[in-house]
Every structure is written in structure tokens, then in C-alpha cells.
C-alpha positions as CSV (number, residue, x, y, z in Angstrom):
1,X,22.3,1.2,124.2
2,X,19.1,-0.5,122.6
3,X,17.8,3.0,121.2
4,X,21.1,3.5,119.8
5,X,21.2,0.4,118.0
6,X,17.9,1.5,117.0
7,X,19.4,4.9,115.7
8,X,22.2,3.4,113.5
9,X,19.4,0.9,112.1
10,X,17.4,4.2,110.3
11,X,20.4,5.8,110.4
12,X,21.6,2.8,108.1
13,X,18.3,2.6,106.0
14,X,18.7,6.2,105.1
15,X,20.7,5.7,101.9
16,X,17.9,2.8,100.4
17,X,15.4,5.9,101.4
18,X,17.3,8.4,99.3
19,X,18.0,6.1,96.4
20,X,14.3,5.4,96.2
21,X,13.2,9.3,96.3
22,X,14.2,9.8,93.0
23,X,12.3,7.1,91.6
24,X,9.2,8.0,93.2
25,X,9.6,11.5,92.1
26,X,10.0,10.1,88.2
27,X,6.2,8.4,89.0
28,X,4.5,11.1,90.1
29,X,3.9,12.6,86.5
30,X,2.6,9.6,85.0
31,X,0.1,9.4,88.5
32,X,-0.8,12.8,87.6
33,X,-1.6,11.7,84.3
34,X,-3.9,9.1,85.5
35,X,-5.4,11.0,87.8
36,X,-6.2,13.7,84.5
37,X,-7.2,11.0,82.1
38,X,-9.6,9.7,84.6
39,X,-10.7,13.1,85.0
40,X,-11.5,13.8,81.5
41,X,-13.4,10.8,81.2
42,X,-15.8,11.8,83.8
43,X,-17.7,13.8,81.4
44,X,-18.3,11.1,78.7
45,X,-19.2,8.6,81.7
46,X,-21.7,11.3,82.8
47,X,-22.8,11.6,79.3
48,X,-23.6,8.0,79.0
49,X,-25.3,8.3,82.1
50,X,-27.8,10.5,80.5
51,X,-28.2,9.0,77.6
52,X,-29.4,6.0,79.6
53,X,-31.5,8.2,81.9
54,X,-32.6,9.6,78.2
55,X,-34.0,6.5,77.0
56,X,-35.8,5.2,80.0
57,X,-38.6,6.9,79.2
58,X,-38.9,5.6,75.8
59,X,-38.3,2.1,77.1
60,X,-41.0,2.6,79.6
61,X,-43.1,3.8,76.4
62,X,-42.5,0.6,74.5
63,X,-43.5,-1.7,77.5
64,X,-47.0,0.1,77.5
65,X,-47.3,-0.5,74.0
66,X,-46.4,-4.2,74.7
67,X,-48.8,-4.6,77.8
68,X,-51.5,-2.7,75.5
69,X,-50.9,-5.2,72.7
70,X,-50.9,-8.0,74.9
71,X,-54.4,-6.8,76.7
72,X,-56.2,-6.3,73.3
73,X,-55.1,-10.0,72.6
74,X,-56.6,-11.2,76.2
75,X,-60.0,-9.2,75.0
76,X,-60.3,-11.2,71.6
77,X,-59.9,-14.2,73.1
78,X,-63.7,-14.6,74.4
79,X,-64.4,-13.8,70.8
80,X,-62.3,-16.5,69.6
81,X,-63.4,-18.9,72.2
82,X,-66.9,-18.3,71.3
83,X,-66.7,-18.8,67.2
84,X,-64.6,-22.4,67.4
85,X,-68.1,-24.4,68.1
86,X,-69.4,-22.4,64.9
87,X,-66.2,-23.8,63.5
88,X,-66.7,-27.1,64.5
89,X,-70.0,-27.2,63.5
90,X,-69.5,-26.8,60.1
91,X,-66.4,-28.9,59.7
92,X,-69.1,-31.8,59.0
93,X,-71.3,-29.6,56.2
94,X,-67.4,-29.1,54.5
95,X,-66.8,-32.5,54.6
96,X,-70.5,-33.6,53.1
97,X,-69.6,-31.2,50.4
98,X,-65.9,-33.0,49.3
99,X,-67.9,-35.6,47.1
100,X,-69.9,-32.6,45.3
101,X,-66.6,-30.7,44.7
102,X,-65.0,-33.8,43.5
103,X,-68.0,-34.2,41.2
104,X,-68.1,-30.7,39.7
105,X,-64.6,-31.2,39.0
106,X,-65.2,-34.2,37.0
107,X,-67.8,-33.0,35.2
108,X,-65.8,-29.7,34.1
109,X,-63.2,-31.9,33.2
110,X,-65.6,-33.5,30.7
111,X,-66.8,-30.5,29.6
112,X,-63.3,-29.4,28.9
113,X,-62.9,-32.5,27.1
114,X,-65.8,-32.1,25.0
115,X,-65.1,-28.2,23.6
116,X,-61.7,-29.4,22.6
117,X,-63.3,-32.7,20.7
118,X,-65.9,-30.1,19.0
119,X,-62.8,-27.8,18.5
């Protein structure tokens, strides 16, 4: 008895079965669409691939440059370190010179003053 109650159960589902066949077979074109648009865009996906492959190299290229650039710094910087107590040094000889600039200035400007009296 028990497995034919089970029998008329399916037996009774079969009609919801065939009513939803025909809207599965209405899906299966646009799947197969999917399934061919995602095909096709396989290529360009590889093709960006490459193109990033591509450039690596020249990104690898541009970091040596950078780490080149960055060493030739480091090398000047002894240089640099050794000319600031020549800088120093003479900070003092600029600064005893300030009063002599100021007077040459004054004194042109008299000259000045004078040529366009005479003038």
C-alpha cells in the first residue's frame, strides 16, 4: 500500500513536471546565448591578459630607472655632506660683507644723484 501511495504521489506531480518542460525548453536558447557571449569574450580577456604580460617588462624597466636615479642620489650625498662646512664657513665672510654692499649702494646712489645734478 505505502509504495502505491507513493506511485499516485509522482504519478500526481507529473502534470506540474510537464507544464514546467516547456518553460525550460524556452530558456535554453537564451543559456546558450550566455554560454556564446561568454565564449566570445574569452579572446578579448586573453588579449588583455597579454597586454598586461606586454607591459611588465616595461614596468620592470622604469623601476630600474627609478632605483638608478635614486642610487646616483645616495652617491652625491657624501659630496653634499662634505661642502655644507665650506658653506658654513663662509656664511660669516657674507655677512661681514652686507655693510660694504650697503655702502657701494649708497655711494652709486650719490653718484647717480650727482650726473643728473650736472645733467
Amino acid at each position: 500500500l505505502e509504495v502505491v501511495i507513493k506511485i499516485l504521489e509522482v504519478v500526481d506531480k507529473i502534470p506540474e513536471v510537464i507544464v514546467k518542460i516547456p518553460k525550460v525548453v524556452v530558456k535554453i536558447p537564451e543559456v546558450v546565448d550566455k554560454i556564446i557571449e561568454v565564449i566570445i569574450k574569452i579572446p578579448k580577456v586573453v588579449d588583455k591578459i597579454l597586454e598586461v604580460v606586454i607591459k611588465i617588462p616595461e614596468v620592470v624597466d622604469k623601476l630600474l630607472e627609478v632605483v638608478i636615479k635614486i642610487l646616483e642620489v645616495v652617491d652625491k650625498i657624501p659630496e653634499v655632506i662634505v661642502k655644507i662646512p665650506k658653506v658654513v664657513v663662509k656664511i660669516p665672510e657674507v655677512v661681514d660683507k652686507i655693510p660694504e654692499a650697503i655702502k657701494t649702494a649708497e655711494n652709486v646712489t650719490k653718484i647717480q644723484e650727482e650726473v643728473v645734478r650736472i645733467l
